[in-house]
N, C-alpha and C positions, 0 to 999 in steps of 0.2 A: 154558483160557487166561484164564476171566475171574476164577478166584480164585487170593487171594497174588499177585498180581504185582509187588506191591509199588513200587518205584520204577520196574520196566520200565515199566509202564501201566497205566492205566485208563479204559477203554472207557465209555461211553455208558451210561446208564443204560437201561434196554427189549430187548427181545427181538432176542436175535442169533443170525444164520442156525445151523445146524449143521454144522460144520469137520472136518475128519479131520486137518487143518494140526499136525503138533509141533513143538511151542514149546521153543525153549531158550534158551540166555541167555548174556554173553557177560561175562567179568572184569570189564569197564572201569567199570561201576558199583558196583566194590567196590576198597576203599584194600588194595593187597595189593604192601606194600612188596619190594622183593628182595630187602633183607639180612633179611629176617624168613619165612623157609619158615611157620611159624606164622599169618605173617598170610594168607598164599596157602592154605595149611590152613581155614582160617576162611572166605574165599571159598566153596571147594570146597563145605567144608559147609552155608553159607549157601544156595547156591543150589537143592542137592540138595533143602535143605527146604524150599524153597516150589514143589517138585512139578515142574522143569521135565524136560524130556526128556533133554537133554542140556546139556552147556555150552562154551564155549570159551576157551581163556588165550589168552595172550601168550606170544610166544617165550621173554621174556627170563624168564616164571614157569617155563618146564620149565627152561632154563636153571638158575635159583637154586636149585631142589628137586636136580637132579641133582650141582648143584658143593657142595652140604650132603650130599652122602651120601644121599640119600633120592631114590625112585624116583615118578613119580606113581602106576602101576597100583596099587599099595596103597591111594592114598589114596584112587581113583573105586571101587573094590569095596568099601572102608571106608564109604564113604558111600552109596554104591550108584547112581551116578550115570556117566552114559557120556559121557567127553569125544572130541566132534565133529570140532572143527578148533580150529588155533593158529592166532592174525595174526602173522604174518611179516614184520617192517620189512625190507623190501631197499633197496637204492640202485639208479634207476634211470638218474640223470642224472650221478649223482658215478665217474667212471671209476676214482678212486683207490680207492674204496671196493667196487667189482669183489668183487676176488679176497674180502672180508671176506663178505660177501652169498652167494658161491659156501661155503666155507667152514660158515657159521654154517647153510645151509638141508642141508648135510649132515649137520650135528648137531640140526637142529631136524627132521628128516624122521624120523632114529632113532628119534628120544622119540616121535613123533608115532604112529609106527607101531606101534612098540612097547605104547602107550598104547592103540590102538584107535582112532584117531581116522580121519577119511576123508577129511579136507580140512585143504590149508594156504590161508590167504590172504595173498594178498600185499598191503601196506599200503606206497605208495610213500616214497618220502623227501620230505621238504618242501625247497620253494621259496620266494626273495623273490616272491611271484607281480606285486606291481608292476613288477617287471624282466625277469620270465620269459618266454622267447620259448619258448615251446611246439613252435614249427616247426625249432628251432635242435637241439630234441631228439630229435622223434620217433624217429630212426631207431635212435635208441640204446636207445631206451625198448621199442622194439618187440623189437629183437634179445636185449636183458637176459630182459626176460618169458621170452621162447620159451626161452633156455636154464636160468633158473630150474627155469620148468615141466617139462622134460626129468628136471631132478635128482628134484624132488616125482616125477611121474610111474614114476621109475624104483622110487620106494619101495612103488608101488603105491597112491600118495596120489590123489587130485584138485586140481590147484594153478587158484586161483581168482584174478582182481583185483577190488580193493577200492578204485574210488575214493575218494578223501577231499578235504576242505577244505586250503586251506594246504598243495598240494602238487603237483608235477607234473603228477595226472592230476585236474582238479579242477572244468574246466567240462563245458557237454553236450558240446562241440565238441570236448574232448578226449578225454571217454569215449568216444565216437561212432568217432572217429579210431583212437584204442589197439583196441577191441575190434573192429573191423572189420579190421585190419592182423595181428592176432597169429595165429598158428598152434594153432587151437579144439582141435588134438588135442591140446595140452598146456598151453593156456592159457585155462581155463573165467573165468566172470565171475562174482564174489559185489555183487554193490551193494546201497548203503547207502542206503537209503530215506532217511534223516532228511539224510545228509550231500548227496544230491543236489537234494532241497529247500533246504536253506541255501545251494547255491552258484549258486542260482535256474537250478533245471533242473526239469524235469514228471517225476517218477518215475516215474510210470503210463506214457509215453510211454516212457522207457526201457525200464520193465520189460519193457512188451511188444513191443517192438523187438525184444531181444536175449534173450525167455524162452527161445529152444530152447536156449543156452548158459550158463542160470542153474542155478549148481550149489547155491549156498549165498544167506543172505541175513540181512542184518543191517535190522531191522528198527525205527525210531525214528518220532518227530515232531518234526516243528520247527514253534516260537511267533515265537523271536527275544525272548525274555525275557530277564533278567539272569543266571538260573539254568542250570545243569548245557551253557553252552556255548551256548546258544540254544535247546535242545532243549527235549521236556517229555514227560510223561506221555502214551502211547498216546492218542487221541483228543481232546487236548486245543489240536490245532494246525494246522497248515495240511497237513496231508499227508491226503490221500484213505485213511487206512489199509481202511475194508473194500473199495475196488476193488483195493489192491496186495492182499489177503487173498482175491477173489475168482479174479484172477489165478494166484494162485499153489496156489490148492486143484486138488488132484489133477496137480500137476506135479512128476514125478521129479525127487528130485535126490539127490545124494552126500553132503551137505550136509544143514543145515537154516537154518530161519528161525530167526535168532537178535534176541532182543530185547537192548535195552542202553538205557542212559543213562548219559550222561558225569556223572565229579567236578565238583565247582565247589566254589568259598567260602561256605559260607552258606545252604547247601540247605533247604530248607523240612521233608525227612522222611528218613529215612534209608535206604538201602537193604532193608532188612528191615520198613520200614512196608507195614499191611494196612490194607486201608478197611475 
């Protein structure tokens, strides 16, 4: 974990415990346009080479590979690298958008499966969160989940949620609420380290709240700096990363720990930087 990781992180200088934890790594710190299979191409092999385990796209990257004619299994054996899970944008609050979200996780579960992967996540749809009454939704957000889950689960996937900033499921108080109301046989929890620090929530108190239903896990820090979204390099920030890493050693899951950092304008090193 602690060499090549390039923009995922960089840990502490001194002696660090011994891990069995594997590490993979997730699109979103790599510019991997759509209309460019090439540059989704490039990701893939990016990541492969800096030794992670596995990795994870975007729906809409199996999407773009498949509407080009091109399959991903060639490209994870090409490179030799085993893709985990997709993020999955559904709509959870938008009713019109339903039937789109049912649709597209039947096409996104194919590839997925097809591909080898073992988890989809689900990544809700964004909110004015100034205006968002949370309570206005719940019951829709809850019942959308469960029958997403059903479709993933029928492919033999594990469908996970993925709170985020900027979106319906975004405080502790919502997380808390969703994952305690959803139906666990078909709706497992992936959470994001760095994004429940940013939306001032205790990760540590999450994680180990809701560990027996942690399937997957996206793995960040957060500074609050100008760069990559607020985020920053592994150990560089205000998230306790080796107690979520102590938590999470020697706990099964479908999933893995996945490392990331967001684009931004202006970034100090690039993806493929090594200390």
């Amino acid at each position: 974990m602690a060499a090549g990781l390039g923009l995922a992180g960089v840990m502490p200088a001194g002696t660090l415990p011994t891990r069995t934890i594997k590490i993979g790594h997730t699109g979103i710190t790599w510019s991997m346009p759509l209309a460019e299979p090439a540059a989704i191409e490039r990701g893939i092999r990016e990541m492969a080479s800096l030794g992670y385990h596995g990795i994870e796209l975007f729906g809409a990257n199996l999407q773009a590979l498949e509407a080009n004619g091109e399959t991903l299994l060639p490209l994870l054996e090409k490179y030799n690298v085993q893709l985990i899970s997709g993020y999955l944008s559904v709509s959870l609050t938008n009713v019109n958008n339903y039937r789109t979200s049912l649709d597209r996780l039947q096409e996104w579960g194919r590839i997925l499966k097809k591909a080898g992967a073992t988890v989809a996540v689900f990544g809700p749809n964004a909110v004015p969160r100034k205006t968002y009454d949370f309570k206005e939704y719940k019951t829709q957000i809850v019942n959308n989940l469960n029958e997403y889950g059903k479709i993933i689960t029928d492919f033999g996937l594990t469908a996970a949620l993925h709170q985020h900033t900027d979106t319906c499921i975004e405080s502790r108080d919502e997380t808390v609420a969703v994952m305690e109301a959803v139906d666990t046989r078909y709706v497992k929890f992936a959470p994001d380290i760095g994004q429940l620090r940013k939306g001032g929530t205790d990760p540590v108190k999450i994680l180990k709240d809701f560990l027996p239903v942690v399937e997957h896990c996206h793995l960040k820090d957060y500074l609050g700096g100008e760069h990559w979204s607020g985020y920053c390099p592994l150990g560089q920030g205000k998230v306790d990363i080796p107690q979520i890493l102590d938590l999470l050693e020697g706990h099964k899951m479908a999933g893995m720990v996945m490392i990331e950092l967001d684009q931004s304008k202006n970034m100090p090193f690039t993806a493929l930087w090594r200390s």
